[in-house]
Backbone bond lengths (Angstrom), bond angles and torsions (degrees), N, CA, C in turn:
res aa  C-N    CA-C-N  psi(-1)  N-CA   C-N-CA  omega(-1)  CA-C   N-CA-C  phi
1 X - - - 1.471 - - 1.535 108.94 -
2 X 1.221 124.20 111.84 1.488 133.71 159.27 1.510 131.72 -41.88
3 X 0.802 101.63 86.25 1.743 106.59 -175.58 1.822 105.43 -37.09
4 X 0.950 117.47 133.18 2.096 142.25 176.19 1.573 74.26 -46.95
5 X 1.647 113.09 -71.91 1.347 109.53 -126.65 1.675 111.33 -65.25
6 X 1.409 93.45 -17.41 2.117 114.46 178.08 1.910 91.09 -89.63
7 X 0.798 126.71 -28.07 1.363 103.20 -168.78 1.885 128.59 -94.14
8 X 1.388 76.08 -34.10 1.867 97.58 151.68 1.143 106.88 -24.62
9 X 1.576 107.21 -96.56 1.710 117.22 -169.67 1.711 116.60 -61.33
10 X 1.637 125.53 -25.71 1.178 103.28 153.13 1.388 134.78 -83.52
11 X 1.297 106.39 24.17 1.747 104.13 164.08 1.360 93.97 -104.61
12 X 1.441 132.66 -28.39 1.108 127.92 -160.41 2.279 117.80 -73.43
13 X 1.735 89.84 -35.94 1.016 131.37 146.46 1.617 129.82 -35.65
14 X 1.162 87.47 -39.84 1.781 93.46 -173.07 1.394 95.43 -114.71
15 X 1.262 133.92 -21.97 1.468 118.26 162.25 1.465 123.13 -59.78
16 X 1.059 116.09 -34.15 1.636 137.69 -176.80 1.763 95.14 -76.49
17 X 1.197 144.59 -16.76 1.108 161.04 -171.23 1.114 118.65 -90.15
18 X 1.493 112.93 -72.89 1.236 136.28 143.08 1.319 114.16 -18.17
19 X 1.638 133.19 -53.60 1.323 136.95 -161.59 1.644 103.12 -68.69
20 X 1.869 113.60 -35.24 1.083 93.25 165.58 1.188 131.88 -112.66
21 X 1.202 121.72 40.99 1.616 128.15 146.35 1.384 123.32 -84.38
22 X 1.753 105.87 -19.77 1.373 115.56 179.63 1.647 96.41 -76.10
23 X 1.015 120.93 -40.19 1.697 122.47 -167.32 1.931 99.54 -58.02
24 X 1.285 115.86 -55.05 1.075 114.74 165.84 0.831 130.01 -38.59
25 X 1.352 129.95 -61.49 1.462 160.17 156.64 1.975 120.14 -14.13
26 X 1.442 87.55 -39.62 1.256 106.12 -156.98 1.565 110.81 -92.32
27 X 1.360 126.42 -29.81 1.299 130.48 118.60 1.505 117.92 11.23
28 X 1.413 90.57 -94.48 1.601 124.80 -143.18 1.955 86.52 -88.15
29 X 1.236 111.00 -14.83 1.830 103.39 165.98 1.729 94.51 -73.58
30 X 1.082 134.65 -57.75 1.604 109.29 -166.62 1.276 109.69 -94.38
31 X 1.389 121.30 8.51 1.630 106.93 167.66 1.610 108.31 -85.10
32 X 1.973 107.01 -53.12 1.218 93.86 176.17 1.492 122.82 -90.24
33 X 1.557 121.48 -15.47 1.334 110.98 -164.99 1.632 108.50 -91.76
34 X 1.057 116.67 -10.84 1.742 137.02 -161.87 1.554 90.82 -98.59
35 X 1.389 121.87 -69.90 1.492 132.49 -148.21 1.479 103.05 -106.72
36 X 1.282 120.56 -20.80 1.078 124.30 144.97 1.988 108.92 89.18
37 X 1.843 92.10 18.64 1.228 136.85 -173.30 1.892 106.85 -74.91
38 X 1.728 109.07 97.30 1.746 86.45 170.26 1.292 111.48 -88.06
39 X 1.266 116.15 125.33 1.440 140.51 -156.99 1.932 102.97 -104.82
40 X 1.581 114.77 71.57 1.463 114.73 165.48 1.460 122.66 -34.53
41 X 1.303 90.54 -55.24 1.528 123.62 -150.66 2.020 109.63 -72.84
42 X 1.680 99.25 1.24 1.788 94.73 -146.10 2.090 76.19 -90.45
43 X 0.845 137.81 -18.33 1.493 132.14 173.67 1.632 108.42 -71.42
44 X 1.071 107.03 -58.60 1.770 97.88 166.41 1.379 133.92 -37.39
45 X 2.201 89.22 -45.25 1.677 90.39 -167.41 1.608 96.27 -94.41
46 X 1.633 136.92 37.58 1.097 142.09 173.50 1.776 87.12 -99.86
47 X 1.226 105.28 -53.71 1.576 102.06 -158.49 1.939 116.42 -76.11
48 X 1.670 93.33 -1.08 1.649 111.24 164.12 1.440 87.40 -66.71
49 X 1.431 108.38 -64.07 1.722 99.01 -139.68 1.273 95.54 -83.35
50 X 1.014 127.54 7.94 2.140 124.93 155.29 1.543 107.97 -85.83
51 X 0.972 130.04 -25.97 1.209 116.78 171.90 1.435 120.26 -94.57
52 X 1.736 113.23 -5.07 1.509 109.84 155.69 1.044 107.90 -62.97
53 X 1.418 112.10 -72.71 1.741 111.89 176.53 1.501 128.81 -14.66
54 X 1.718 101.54 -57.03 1.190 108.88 -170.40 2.039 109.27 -66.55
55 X 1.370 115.34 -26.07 1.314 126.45 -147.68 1.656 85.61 -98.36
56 X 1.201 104.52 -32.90 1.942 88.77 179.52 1.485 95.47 -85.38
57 X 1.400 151.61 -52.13 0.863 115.32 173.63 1.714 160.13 -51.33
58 X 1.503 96.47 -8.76 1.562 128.54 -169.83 1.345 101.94 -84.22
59 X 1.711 109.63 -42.51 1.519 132.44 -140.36 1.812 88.65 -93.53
60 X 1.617 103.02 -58.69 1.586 92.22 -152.83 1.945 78.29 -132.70
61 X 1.186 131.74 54.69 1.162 102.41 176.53 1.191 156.42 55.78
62 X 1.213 112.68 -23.88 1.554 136.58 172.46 1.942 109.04 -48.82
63 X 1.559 104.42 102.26 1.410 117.53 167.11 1.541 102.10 -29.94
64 X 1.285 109.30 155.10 1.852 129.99 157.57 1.079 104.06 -37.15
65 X 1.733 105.95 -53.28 1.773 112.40 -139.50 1.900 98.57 -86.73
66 X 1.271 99.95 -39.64 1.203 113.52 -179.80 1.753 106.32 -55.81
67 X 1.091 121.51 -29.74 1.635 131.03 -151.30 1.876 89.07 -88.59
68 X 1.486 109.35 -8.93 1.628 110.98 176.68 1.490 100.90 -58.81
69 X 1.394 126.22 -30.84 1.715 121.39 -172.01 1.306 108.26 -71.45
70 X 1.678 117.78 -22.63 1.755 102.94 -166.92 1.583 93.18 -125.17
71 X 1.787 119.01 -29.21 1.627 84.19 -164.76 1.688 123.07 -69.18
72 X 1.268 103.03 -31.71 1.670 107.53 -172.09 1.148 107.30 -78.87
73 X 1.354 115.09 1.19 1.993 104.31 169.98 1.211 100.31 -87.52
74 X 1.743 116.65 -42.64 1.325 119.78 178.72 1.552 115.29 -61.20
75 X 0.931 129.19 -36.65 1.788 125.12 171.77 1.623 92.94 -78.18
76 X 1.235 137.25 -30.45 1.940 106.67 -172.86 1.559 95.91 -64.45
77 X 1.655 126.44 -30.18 1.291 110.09 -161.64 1.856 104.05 -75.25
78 X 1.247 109.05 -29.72 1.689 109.03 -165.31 1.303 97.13 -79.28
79 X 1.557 126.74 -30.72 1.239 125.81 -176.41 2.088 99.13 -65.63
80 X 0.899 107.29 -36.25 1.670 115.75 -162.59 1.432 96.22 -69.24
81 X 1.362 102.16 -50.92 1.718 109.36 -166.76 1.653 99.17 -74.37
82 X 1.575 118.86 -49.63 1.608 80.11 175.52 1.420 134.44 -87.10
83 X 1.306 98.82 18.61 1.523 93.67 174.74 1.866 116.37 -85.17
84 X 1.738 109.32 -25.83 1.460 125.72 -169.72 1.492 75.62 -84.50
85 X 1.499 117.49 -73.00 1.872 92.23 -150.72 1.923 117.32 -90.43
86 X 1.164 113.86 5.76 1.681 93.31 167.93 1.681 97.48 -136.18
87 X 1.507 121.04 -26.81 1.373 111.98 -166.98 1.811 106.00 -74.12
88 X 0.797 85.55 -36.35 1.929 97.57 -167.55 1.677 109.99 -89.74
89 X 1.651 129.77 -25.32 1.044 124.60 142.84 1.296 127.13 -75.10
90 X 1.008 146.15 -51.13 1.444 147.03 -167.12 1.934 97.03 -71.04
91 X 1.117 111.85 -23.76 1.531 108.00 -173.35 1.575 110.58 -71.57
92 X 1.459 112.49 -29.78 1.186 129.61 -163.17 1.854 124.43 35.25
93 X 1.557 94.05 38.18 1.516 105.02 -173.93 1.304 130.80 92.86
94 X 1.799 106.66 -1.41 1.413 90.78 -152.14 2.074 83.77 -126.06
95 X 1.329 103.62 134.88 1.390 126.31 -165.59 1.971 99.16 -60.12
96 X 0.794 121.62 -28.81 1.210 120.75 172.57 1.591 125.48 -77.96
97 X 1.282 91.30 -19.30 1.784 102.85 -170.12 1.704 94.34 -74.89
98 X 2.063 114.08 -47.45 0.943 123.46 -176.56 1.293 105.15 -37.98
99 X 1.265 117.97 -54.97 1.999 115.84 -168.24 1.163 122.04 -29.12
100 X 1.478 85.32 -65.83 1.895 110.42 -175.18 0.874 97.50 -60.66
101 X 1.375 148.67 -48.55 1.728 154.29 -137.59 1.375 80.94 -85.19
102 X 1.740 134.49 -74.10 1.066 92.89 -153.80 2.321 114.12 -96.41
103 X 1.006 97.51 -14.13 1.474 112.13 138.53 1.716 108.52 -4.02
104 X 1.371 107.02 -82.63 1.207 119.32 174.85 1.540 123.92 -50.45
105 X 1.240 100.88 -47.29 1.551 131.83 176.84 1.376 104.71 -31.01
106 X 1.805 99.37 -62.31 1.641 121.23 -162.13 1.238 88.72 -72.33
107 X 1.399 136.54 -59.33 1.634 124.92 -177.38 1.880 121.63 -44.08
108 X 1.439 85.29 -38.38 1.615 74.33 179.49 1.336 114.33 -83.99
109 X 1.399 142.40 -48.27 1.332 152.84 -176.42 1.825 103.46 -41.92
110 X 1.587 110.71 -38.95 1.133 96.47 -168.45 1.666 112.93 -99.78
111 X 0.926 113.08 -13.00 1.478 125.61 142.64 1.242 126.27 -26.63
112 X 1.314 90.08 -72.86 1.759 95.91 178.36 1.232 131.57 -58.86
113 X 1.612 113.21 -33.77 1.269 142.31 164.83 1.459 99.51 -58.36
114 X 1.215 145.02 -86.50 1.394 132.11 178.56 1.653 103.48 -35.99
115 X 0.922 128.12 -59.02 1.385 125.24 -166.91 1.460 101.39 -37.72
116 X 1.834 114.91 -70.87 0.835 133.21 169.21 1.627 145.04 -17.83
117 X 1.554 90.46 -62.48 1.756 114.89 -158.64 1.959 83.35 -124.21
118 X 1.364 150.33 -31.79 1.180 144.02 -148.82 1.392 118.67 35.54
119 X 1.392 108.86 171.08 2.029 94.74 -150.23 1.808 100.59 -90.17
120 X 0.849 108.75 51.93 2.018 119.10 173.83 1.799 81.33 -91.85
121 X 1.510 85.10 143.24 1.247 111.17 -175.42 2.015 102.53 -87.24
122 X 1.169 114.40 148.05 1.343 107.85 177.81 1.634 103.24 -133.91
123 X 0.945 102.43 136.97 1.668 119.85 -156.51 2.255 91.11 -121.64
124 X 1.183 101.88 139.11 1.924 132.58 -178.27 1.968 94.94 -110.14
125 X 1.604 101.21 81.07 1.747 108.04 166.33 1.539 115.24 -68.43
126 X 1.382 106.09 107.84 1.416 98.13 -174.75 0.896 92.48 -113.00
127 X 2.075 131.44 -175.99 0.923 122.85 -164.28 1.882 97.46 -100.38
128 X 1.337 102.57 -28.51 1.606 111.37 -174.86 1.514 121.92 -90.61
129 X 1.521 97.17 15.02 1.673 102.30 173.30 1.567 126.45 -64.25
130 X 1.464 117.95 -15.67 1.154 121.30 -179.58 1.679 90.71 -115.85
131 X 1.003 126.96 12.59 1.584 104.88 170.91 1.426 103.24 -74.75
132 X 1.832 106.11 149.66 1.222 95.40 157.38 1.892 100.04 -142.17
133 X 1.372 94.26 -163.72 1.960 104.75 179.94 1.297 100.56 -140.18
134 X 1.205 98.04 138.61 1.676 124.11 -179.64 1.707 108.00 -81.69
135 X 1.564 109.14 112.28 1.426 106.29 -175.24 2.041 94.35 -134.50
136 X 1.533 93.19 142.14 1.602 79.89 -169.37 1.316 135.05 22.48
137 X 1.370 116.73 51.41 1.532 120.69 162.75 1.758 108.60 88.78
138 X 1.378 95.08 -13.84 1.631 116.36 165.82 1.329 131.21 -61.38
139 X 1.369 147.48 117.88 1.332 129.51 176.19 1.570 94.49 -110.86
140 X 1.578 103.18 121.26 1.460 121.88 -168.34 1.508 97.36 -104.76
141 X 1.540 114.98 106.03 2.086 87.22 161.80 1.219 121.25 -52.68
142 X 1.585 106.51 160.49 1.631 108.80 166.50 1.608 130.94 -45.96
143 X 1.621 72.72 -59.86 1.750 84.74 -170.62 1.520 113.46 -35.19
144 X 1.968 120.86 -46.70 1.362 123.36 -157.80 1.790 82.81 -93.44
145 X 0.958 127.37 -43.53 1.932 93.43 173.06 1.529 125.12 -42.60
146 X 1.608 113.34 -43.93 1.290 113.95 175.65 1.462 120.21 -50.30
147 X 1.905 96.70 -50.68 1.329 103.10 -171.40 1.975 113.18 -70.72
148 X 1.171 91.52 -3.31 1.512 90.87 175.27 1.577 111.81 -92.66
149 X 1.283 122.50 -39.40 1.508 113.59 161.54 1.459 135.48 -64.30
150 X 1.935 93.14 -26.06 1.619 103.68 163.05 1.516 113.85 -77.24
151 X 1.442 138.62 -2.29 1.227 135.22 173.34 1.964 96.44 -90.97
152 X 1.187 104.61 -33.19 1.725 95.10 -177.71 1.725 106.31 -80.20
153 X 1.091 123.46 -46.62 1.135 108.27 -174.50 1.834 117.69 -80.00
154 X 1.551 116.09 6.05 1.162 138.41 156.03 1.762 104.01 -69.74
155 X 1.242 110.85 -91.85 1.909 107.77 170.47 1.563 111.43 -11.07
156 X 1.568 108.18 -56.50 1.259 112.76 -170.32 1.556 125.70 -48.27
157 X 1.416 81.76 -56.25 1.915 102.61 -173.22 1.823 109.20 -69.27
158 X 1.727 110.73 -13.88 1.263 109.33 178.34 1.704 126.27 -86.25
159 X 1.960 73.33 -28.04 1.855 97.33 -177.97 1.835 98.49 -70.95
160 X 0.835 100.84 -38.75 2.060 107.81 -168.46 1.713 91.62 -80.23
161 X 1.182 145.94 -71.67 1.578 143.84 169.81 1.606 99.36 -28.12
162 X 1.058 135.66 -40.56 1.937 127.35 -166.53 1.587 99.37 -95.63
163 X 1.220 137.81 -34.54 1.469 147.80 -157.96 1.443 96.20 -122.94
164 X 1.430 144.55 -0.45 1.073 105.98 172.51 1.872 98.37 -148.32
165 X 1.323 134.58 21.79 1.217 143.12 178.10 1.224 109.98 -123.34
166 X 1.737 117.30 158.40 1.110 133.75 -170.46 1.893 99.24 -61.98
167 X 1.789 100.08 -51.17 1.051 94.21 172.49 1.617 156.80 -54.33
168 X 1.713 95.64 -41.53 1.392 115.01 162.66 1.438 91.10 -60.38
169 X 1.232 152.97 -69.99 1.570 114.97 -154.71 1.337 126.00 -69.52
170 X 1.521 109.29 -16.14 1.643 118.13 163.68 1.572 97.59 -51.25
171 X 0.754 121.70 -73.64 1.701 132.96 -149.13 2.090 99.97 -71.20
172 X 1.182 107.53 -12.28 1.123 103.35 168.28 1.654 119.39 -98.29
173 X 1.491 110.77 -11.63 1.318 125.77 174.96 1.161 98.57 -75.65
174 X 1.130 122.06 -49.82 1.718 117.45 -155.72 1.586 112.48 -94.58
175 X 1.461 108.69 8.18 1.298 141.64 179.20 1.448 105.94 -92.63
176 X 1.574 134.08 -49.07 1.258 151.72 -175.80 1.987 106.86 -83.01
177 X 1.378 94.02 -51.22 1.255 95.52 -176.95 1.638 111.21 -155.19
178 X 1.676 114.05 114.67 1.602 110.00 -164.27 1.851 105.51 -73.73
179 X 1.565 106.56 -42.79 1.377 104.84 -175.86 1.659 101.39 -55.79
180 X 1.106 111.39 -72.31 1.664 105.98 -166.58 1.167 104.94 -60.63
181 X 1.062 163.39 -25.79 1.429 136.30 164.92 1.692 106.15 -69.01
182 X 1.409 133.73 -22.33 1.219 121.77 156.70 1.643 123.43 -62.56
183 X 1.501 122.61 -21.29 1.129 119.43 -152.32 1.759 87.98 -100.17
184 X 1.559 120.73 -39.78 1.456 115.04 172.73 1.404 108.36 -72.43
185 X 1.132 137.48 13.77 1.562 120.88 152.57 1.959 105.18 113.19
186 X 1.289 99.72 14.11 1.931 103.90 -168.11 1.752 90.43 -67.37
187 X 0.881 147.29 -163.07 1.508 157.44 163.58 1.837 104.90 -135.94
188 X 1.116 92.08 85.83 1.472 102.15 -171.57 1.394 107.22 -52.50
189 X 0.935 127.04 -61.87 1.623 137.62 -150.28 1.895 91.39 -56.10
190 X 1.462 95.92 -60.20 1.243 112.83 171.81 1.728 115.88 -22.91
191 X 1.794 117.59 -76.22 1.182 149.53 -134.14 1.605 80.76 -85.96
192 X 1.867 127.59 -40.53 1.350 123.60 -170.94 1.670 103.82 -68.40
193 X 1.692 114.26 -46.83 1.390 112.46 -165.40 1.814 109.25 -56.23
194 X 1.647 95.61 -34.30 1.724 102.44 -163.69 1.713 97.60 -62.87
195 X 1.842 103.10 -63.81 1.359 81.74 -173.59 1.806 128.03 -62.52
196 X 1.402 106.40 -1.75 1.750 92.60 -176.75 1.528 108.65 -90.30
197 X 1.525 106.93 -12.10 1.429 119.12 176.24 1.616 98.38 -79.90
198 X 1.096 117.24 -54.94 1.602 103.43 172.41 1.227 129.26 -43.51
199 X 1.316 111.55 -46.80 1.499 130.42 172.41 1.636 107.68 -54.57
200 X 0.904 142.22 -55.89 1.511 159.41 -141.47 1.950 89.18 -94.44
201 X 1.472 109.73 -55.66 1.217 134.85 166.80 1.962 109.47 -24.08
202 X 1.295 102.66 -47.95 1.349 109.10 -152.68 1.867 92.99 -104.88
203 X 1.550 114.03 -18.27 1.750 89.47 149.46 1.085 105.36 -90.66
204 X 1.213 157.74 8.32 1.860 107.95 141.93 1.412 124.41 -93.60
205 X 1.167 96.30 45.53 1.534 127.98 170.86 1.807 95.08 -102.44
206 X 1.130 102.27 -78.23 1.759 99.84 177.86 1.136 102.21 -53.70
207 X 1.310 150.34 -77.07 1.207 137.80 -172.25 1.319 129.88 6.51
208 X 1.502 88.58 -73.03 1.280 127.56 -174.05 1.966 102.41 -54.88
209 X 1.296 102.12 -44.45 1.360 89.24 -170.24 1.526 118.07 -113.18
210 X 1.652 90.43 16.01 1.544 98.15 158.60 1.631 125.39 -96.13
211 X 1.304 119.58 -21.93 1.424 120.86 -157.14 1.815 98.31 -69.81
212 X 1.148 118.84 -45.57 1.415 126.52 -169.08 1.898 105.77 -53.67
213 X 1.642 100.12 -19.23 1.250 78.24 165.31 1.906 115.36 -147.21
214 X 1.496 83.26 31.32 1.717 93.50 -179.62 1.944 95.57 -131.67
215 X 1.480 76.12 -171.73 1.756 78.84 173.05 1.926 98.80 -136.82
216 X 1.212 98.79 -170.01 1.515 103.43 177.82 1.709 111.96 -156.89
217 X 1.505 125.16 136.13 0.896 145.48 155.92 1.309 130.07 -164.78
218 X 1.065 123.95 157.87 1.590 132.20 -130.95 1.390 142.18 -55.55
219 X 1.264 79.15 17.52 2.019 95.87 -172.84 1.919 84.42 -137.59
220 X 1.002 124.30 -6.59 1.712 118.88 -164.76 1.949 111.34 -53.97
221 X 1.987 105.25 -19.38 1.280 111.36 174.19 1.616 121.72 -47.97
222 X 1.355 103.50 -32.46 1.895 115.45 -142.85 1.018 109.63 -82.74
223 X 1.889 132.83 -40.52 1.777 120.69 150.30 1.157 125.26 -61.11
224 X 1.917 125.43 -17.00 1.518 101.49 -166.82 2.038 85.23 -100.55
225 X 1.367 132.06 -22.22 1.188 96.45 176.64 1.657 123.14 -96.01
226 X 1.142 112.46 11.58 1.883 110.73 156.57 1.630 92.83 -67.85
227 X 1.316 110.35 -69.67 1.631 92.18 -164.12 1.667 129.16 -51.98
228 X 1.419 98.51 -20.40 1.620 109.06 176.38 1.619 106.26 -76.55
229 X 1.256 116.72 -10.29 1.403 103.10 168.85 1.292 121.93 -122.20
230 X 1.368 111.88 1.17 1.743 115.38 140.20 1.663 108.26 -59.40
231 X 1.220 110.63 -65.61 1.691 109.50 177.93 1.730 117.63 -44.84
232 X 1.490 114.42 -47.12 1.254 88.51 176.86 1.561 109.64 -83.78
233 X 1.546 141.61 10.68 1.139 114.84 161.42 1.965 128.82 -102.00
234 X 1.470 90.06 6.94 1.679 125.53 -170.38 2.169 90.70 -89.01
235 X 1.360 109.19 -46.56 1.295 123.28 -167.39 1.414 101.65 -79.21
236 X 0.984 127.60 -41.30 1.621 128.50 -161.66 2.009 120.11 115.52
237 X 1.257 82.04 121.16 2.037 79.33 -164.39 1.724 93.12 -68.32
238 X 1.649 96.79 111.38 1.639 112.88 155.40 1.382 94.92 124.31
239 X 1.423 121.12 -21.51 1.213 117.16 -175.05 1.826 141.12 -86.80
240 X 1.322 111.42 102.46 1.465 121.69 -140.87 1.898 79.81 -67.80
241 X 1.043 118.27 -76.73 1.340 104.59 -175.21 1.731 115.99 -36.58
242 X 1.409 108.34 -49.78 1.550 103.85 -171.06 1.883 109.76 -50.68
243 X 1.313 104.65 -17.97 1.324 123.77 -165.92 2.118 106.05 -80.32
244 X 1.043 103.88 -70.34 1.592 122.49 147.00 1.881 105.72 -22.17
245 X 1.083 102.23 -110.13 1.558 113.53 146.33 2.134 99.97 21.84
246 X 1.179 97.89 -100.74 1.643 131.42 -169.51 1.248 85.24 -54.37
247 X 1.214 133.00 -57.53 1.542 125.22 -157.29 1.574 98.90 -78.96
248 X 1.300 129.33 -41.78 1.820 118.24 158.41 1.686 116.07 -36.73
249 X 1.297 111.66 -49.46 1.131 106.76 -147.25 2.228 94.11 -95.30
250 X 1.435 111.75 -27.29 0.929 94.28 176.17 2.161 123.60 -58.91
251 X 1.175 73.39 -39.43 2.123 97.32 -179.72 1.494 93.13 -73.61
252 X 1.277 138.89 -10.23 1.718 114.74 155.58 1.128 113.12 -105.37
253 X 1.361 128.97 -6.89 1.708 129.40 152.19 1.736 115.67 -60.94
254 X 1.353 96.84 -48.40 1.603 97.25 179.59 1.469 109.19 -53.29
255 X 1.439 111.66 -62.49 1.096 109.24 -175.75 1.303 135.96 -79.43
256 X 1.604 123.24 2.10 1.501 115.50 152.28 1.122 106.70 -91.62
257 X 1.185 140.79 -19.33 1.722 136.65 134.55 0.845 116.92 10.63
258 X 1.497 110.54 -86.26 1.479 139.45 -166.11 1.167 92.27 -68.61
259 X 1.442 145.06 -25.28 1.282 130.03 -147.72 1.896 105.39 -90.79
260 X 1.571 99.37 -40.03 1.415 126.80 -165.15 1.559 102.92 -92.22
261 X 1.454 121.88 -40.87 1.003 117.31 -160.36 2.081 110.58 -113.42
262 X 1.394 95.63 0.71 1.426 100.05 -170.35 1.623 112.30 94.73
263 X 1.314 124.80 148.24 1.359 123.26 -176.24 1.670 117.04 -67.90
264 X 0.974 100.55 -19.78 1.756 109.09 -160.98 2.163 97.27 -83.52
265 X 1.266 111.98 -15.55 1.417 131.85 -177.43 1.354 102.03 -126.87
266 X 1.202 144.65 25.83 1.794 153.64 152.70 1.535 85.50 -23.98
267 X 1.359 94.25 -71.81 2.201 121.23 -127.80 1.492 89.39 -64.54
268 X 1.544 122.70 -31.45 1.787 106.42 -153.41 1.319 99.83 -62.37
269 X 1.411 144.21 -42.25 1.112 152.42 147.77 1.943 110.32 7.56
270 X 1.235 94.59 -50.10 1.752 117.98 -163.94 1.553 97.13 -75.02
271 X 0.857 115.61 -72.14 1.445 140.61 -169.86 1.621 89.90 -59.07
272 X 1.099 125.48 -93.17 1.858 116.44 173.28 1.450 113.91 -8.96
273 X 1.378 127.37 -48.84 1.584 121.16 -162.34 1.620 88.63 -91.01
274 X 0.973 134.58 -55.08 1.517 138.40 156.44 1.405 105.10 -3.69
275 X 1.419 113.81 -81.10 1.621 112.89 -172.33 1.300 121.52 -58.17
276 X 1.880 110.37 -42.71 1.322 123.94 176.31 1.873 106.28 -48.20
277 X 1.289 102.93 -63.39 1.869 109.36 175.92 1.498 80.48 -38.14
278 X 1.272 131.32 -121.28 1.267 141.31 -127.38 1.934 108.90 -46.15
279 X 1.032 97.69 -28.72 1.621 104.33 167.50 1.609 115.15 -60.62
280 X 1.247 99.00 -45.22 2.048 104.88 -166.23 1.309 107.10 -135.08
281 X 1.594 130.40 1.08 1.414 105.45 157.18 1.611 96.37 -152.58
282 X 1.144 124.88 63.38 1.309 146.70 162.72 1.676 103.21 0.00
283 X 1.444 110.06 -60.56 1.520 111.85 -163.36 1.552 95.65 -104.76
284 X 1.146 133.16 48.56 1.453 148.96 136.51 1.443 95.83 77.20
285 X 1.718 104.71 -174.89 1.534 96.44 176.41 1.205 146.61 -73.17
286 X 1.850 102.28 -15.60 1.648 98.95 179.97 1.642 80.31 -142.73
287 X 1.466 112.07 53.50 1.317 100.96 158.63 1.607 104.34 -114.35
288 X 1.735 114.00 178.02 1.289 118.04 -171.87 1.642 98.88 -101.36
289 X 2.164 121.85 165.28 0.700 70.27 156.72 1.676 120.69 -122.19
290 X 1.204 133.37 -148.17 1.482 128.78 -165.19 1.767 121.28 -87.42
């Protein structure tokens, strides 16, 4: 029997956890669940925008939190540009080409990065990385409280951009149907780069509010985006909340996991609700189905 008073703070623990798998997650909900985009490459281009982070801070000082003004503008543009010049040509339209295309992508990016940086881990010394706050008997670090309000007010700003902009309804047209939103005048090519640049956009959003208490090197993409695409298919494909949602509940599976089963056996937990979803609710929890 699990003692309340130990299990409290590791749910509490794994929600704050959770927040940043949802940040990941949230991405890869409107690249793949929206656009319907399989996105290889979105774990690689996580571990770009950790090593921006990490490189402005080394370079010129520039805080994590502070690095929110330049890195995610700087990934919407690389996200934009490779989607116009190699993702969206070399694909030539066809959803399978995307795989490989970016498939390939992830092989080369992380390549270079070893080439580059070699696989030494590089760690962002802040001074408030070990702070934490006492919440129900819980000692929460900072960093994952932040990153847990920065994953909600992330959902937020994605849920209000799809439901309440000219753009989100482009990108949901051409989401429903590519010809007719070409034939009423959408600028497709356009409407694909924005949302994968948005998408791409919103890890150096996580980035940003992971380094203060993670590290990064050149393979660091490959556990957080399997789990980001259990979450977006656990959450509902397209659904920024269902995404949020999944990413809570995956980070309190892990971590009474770990709690019950030992750390080294956390994840089977993950993978179990994984199969169960696709067994009995195919189109996730607050998704529709097709």
């Amino acid at each position: 029997m699990i003692n309340f008073s130990i299990l409290l703070p590791s749910i509490l623990n794994g929600l704050t956890t959770g927040a940043l798998y949802a940040l990941v997650a949230l991405g890869l909900t409107l690249i793949y669940g929206v656009l319907h985009i399989i996105n290889f490459a979105h774990g690689a281009l996580l571990m770009v925008a950790m090593y921006l982070v990490y490189f402005l801070y080394k370079l010129f000082g520039l805080d994590p939190y502070l690095a929110l003004l330049v890195v995610p503008a700087a990934m919407f543009v690389i996200g934009y540009v490779l989607q116009r010049t190699i993702i969206g040509n070399a694909s030539h339209g066809r959803d399978e080409n995307i795989l490989l295309v970016t498939l390939g992508l992830s092989i080369v990016i992380e390549n270079l990065a070893l080439f580059f940086f070699a696989s030494d881990t590089q760690v962002v010394d802040t001074p408030y990385a070990f702070d934490v706050v006492e919440l129900f008997g819980a000692f929460l670090p900072v960093p994952k409280v932040i990153a847990f309000v920065g994953a909600l007010l992330t959902a937020l700003a994605l849920w209000l951009l799809m439901g309440w902009t000219d753009l989100g309804r482009a990108i949901r047209a051409l989401a429903r149907e590519r010809k007719g939103a070409r034939l009423v005048g959408i600028n497709v090519d356009h409407i694909f780069a924005m949302s994968f640049g948005i998408g791409i956009g919103v890890l150096g959003i996580a980035a940003c509010l992971l380094l203060p208490t993670y590290y990064v090197y050149p393979q660091v993409g490959h556990g957080f985006v399997l789990i980001a695409f259990t979450i977006v298919v656990l959450g509902g494909m397209g659904s920024f909340i269902g995404a949020l949602l999944g990413g809570f509940i995956i980070g309190v599976v892990e971590a009474v996991g770990g709690l019950v089963l030992g750390e080294s056996l956390g994840q089977i937990g993950i993978f179990v609700i994984f199969i169960l979803v696709l067994l009995f609710r195919p189109q996730g929890l607050l998704g529709h189905r097709a």
